[in-house]
Biotite code that builds the C-alpha atoms (Angstrom):
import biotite.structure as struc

atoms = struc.array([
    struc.Atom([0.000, 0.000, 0.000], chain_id="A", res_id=1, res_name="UNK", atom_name="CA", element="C"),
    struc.Atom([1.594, 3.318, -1.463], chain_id="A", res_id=2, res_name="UNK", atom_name="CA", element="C"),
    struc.Atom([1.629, 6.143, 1.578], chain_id="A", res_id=3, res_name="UNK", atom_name="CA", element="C"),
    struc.Atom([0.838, 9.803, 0.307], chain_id="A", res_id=4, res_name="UNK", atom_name="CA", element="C"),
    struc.Atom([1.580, 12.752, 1.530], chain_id="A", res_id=5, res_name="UNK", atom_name="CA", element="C"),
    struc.Atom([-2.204, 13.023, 2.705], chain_id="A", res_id=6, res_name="UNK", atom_name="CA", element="C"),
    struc.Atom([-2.103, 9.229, 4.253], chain_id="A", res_id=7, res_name="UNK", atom_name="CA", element="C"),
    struc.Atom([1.325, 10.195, 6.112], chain_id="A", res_id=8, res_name="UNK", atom_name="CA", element="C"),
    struc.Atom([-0.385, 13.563, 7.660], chain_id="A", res_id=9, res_name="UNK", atom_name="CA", element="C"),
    struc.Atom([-3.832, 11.634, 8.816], chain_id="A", res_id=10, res_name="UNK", atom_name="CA", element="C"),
    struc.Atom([-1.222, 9.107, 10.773], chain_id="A", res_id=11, res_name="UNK", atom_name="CA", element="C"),
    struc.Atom([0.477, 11.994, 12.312], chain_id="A", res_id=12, res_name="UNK", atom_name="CA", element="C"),
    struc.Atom([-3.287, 13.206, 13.429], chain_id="A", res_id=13, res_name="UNK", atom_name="CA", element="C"),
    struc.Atom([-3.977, 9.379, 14.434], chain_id="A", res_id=14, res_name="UNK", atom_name="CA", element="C"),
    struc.Atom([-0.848, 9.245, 16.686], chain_id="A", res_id=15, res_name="UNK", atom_name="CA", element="C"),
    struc.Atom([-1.856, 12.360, 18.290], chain_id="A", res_id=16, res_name="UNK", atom_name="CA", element="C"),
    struc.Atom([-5.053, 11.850, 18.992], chain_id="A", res_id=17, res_name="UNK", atom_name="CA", element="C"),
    struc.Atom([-3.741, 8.217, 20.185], chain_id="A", res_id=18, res_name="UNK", atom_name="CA", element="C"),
    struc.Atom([-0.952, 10.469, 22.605], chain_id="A", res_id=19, res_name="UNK", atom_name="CA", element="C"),
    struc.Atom([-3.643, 12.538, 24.062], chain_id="A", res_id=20, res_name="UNK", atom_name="CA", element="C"),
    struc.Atom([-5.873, 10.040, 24.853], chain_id="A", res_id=21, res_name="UNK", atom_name="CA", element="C"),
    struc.Atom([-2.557, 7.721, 26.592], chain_id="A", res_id=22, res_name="UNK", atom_name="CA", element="C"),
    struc.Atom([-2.614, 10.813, 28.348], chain_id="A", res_id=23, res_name="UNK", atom_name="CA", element="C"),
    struc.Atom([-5.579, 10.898, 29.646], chain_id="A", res_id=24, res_name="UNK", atom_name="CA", element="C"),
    struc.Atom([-5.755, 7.049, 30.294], chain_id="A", res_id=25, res_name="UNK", atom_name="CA", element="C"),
    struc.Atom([-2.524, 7.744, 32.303], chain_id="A", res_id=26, res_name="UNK", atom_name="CA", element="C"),
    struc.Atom([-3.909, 10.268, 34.684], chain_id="A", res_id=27, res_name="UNK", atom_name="CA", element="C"),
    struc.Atom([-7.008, 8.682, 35.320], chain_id="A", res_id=28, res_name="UNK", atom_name="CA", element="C"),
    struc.Atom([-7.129, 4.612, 34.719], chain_id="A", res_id=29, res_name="UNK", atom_name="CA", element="C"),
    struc.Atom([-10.588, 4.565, 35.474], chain_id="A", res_id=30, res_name="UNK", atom_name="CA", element="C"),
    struc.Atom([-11.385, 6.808, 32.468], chain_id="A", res_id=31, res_name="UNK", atom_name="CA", element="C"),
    struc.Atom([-10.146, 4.379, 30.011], chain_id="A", res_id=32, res_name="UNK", atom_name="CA", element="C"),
    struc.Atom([-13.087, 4.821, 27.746], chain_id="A", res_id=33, res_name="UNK", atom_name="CA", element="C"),
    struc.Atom([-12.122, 8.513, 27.088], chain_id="A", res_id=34, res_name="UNK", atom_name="CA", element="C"),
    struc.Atom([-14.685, 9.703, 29.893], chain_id="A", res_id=35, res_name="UNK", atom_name="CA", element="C"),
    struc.Atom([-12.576, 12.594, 30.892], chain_id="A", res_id=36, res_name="UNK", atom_name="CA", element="C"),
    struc.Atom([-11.484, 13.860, 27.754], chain_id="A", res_id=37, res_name="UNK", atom_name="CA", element="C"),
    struc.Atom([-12.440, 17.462, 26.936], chain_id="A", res_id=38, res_name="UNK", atom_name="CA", element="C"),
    struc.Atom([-15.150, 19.303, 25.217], chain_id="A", res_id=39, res_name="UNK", atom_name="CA", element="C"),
    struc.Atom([-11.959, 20.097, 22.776], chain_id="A", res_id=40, res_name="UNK", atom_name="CA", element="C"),
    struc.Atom([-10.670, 17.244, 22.826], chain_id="A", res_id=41, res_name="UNK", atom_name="CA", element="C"),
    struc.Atom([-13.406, 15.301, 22.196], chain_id="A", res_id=42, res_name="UNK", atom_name="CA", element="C"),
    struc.Atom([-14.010, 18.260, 19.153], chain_id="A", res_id=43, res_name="UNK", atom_name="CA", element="C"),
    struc.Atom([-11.339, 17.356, 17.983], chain_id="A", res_id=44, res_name="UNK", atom_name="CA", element="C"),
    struc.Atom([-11.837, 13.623, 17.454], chain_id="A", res_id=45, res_name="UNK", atom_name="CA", element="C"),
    struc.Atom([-14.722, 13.975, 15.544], chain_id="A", res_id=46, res_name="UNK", atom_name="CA", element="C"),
    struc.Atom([-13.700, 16.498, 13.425], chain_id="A", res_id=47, res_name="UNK", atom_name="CA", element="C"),
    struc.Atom([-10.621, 14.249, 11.757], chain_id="A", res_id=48, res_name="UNK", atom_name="CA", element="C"),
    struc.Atom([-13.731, 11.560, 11.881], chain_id="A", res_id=49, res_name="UNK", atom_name="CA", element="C"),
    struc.Atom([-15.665, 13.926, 9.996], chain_id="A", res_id=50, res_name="UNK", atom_name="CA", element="C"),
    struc.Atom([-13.288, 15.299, 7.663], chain_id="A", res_id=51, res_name="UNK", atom_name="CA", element="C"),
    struc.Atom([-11.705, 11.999, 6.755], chain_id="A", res_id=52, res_name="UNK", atom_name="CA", element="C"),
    struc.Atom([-13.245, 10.838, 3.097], chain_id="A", res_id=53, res_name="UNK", atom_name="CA", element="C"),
    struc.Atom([-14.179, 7.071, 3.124], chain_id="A", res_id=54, res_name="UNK", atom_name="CA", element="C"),
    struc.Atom([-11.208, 5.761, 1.193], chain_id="A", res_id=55, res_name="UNK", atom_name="CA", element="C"),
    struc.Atom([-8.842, 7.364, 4.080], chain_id="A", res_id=56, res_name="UNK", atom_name="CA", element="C"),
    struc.Atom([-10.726, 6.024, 6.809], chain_id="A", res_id=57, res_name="UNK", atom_name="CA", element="C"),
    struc.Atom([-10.305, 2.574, 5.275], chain_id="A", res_id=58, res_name="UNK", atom_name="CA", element="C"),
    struc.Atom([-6.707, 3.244, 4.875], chain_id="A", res_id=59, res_name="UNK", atom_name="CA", element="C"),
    struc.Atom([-5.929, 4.586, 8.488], chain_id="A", res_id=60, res_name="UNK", atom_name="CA", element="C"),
    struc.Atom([-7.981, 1.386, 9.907], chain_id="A", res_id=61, res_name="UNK", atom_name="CA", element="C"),
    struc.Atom([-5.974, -0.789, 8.157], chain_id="A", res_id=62, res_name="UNK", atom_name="CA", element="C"),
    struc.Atom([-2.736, 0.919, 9.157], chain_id="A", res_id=63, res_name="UNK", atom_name="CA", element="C"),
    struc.Atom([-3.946, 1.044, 12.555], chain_id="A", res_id=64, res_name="UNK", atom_name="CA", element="C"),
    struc.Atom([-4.542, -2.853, 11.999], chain_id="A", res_id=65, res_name="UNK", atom_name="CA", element="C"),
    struc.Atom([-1.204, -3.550, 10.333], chain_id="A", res_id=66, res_name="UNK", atom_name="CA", element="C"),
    struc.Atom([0.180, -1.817, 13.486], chain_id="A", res_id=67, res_name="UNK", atom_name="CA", element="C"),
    struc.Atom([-1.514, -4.160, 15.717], chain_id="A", res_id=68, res_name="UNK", atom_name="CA", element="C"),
    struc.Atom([-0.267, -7.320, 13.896], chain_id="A", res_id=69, res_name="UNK", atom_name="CA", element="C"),
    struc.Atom([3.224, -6.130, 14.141], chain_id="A", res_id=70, res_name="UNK", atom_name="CA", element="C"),
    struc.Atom([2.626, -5.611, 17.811], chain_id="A", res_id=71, res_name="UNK", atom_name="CA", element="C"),
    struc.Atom([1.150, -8.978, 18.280], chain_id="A", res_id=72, res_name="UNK", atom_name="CA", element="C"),
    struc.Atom([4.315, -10.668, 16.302], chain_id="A", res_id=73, res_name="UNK", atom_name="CA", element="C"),
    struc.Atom([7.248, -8.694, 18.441], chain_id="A", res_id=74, res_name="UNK", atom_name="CA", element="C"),
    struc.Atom([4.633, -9.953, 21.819], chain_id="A", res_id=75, res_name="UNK", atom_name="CA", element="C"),
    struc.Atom([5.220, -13.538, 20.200], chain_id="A", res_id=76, res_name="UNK", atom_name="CA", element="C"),
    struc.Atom([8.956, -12.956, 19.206], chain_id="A", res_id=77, res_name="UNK", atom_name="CA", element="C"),
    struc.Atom([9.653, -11.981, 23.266], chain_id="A", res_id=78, res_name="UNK", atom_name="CA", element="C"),
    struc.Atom([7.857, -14.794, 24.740], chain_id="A", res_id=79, res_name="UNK", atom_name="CA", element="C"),
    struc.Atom([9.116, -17.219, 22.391], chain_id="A", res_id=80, res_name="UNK", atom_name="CA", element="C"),
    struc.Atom([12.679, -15.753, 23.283], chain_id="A", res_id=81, res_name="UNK", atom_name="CA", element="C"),
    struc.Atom([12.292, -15.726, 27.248], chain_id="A", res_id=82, res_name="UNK", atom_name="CA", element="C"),
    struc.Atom([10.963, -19.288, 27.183], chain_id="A", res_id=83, res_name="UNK", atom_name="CA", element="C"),
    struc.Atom([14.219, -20.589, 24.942], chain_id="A", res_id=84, res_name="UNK", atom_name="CA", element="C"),
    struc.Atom([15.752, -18.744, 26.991], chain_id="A", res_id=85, res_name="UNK", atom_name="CA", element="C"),
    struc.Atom([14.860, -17.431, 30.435], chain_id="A", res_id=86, res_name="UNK", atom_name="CA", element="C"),
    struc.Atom([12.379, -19.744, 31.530], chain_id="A", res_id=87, res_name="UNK", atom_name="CA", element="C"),
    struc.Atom([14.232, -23.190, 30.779], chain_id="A", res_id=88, res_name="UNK", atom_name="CA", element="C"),
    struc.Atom([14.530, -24.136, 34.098], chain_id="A", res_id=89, res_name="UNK", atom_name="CA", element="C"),
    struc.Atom([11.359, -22.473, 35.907], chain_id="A", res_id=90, res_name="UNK", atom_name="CA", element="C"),
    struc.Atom([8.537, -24.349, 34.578], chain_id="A", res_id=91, res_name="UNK", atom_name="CA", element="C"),
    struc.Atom([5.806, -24.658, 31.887], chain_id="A", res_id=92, res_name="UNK", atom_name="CA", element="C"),
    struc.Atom([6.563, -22.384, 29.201], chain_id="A", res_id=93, res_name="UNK", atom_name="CA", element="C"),
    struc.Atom([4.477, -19.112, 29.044], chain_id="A", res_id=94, res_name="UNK", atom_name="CA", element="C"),
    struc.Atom([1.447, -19.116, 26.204], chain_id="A", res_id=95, res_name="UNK", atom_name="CA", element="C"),
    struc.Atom([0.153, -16.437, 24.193], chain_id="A", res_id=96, res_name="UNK", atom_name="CA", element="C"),
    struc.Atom([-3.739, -16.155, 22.630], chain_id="A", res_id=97, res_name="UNK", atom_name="CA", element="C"),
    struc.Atom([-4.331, -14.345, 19.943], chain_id="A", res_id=98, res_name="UNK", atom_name="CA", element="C"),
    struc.Atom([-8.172, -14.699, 20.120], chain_id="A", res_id=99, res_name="UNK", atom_name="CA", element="C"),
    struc.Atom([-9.193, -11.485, 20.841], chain_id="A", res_id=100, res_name="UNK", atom_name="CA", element="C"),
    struc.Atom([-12.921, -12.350, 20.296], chain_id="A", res_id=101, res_name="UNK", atom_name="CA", element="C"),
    struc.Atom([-13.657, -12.995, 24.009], chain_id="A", res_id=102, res_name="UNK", atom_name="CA", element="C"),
    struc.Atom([-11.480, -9.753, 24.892], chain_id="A", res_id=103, res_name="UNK", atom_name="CA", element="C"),
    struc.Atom([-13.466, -7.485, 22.752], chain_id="A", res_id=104, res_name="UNK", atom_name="CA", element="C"),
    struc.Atom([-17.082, -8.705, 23.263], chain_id="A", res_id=105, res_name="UNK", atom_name="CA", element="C"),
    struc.Atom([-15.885, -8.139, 27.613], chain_id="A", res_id=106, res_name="UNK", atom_name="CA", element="C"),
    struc.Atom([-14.902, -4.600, 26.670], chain_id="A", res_id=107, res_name="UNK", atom_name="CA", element="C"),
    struc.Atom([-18.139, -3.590, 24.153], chain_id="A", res_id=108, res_name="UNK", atom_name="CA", element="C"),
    struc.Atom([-20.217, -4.928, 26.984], chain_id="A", res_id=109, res_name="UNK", atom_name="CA", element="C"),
])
């Protein structure tokens, strides 16, 4: 997938957005859904919702996606590594699921 200038500047806006809301997540962990977020803030989210044309959107989701695969493989690459490596003598060897389906219906409620 060929980045453009455009695509490059709406994942600068992404990460952001993503920054602020770490942020916010950091100062109050029981606001993980964005609860405290300001009126501006929260302005400001849907405005790059709103001004984001279809075809972007699908690209930034799938970016956002792409960057959660990689995330999941260097998770996999460290656990493989400790138990080949760390964890030869201290037991079981530590397992990773990448189901996420029970995760994600537990957060949507």
């Amino acid at each position: 997938m060929e980045m453009t200038a455009k695509m490059i500047g709406l994942q600068k806006r992404l990460k952001v957005l993503e920054s602020r809301l770490s942020e916010h997540e950091e100062k109050s962990p029981l606001s993980a859904h964005g609860d405290d977020m300001s009126e501006s803030d929260v302005d400001e989210v849907f405005v790059f919702a709103a001004t984001m044309t279809r075809e972007q959107a699908v690209e930034v989701f799938a970016l956002e996606r792409e960057r959660i695969v990689q995330q999941c493989c260097q998770l996999l690459t460290d656990v493989n590594s400790f138990n080949a490596n760390a964890n030869v003598n201290e037991g079981d060897p530590i397992l990773i699921v990448f189901d996420f389906r029970r995760d994600v219906m537990e957060l949507r409620g």
